[in-house]
C-alpha positions in Angstrom: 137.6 135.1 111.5 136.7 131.4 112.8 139.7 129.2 111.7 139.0 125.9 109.1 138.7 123.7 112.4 136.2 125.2 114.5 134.4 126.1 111.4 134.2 122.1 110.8 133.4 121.6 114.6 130.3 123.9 114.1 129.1 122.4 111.2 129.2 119.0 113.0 127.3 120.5 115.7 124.5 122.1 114.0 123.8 118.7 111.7 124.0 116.7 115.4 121.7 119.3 117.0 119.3 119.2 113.3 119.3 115.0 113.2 118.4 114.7 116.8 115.1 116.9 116.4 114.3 115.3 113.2 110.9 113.4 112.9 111.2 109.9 111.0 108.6 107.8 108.6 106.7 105.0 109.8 105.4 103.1 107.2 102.7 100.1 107.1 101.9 97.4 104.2 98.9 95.2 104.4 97.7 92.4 102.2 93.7 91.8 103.4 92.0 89.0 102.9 88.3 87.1 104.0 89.0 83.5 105.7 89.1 82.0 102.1 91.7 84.3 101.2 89.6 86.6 99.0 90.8 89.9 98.7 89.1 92.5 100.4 88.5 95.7 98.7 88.0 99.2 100.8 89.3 97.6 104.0 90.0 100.7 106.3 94.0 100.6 107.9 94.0 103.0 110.6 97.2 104.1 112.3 96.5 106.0 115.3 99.0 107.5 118.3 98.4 107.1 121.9 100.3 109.6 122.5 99.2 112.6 120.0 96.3 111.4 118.7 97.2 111.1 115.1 95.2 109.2 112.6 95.9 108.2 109.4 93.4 106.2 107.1 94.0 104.3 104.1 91.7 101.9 102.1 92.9 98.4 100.5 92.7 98.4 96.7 90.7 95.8 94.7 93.8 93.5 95.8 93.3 93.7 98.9 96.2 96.1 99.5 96.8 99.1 101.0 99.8 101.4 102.7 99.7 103.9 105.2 102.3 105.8 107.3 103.0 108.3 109.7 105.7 110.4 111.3 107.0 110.1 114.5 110.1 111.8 116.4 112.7 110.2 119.6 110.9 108.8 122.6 107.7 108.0 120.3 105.0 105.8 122.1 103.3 102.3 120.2 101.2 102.6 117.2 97.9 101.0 116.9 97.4 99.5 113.5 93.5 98.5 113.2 92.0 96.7 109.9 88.5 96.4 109.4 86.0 97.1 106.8 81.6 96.8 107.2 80.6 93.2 107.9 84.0 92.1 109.3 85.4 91.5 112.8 88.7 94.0 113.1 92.0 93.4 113.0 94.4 95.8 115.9 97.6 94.9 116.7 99.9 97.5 118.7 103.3 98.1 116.8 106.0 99.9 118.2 108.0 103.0 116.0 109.9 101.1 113.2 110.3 102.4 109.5 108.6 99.5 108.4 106.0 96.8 108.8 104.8 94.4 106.2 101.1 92.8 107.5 99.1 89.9 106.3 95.6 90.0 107.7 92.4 87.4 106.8 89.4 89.5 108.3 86.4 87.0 109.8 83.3 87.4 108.9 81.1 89.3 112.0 78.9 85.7 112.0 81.8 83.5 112.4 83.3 81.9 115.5 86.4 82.9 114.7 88.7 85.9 115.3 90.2 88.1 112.5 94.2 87.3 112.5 97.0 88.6 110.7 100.8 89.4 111.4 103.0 92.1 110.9 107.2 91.6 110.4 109.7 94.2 109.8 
């Protein structure tokens, strides 16, 4: 019979051990707008892995807003976070494993001069 202390001592050990393999939540925001600041309905945010080749795709509401996520465990490599929608230039920024990012992107049209721009803040 294991006395009261080395039963705690276990216990501690087995939720260090179980925390350490766990996976966590990444989780991405985005407000998307044209130049004028129009909202941009169906605007595709893709988060992809370099590493494991996950994608996850979400679409903006009427709003312009849109969330997507994904996992990602210890010694996780950058995200890529790309915006875009059909007569657009994209949006890609590279994000590194956080729990969350809130964006704001303005998407350029694909006959403008300009580039696409946004930012993205924990």
């Amino acid at each position: 019979m294991l006395n009261r202390p080395t039963v705690v001592r276990v216990v501690v050990l087995l939720m260090t051990v179980a925390a350490g393999g766990c996976d966590a939540y990444m989780r991405v925001s985005a407000v998307v707008t044209d130049s004028g600041g129009a909202p941009l309905k169906g605007a595709a945010i893709v988060l992809s892995t370099k590493d494991d080749g996950i994608d996850h795709v979400s679409y903006t509401d009427a709003a312009g807003v849109g969330e997507g996520g994904l996992t990602y465990g210890p010694g996780s490599q950058p995200r890529l976070l790309t915006i875009g929608i059909t007569g657009y230039k994209t949006f890609t920024v590279t994000l590194e494993p956080n729990h969350k990012y809130s964006c704001t992107v303005q998407l350029a049209r694909e006959i403008d001069t300009n580039s696409s721009s946004g930012r993205c803040s924990q």
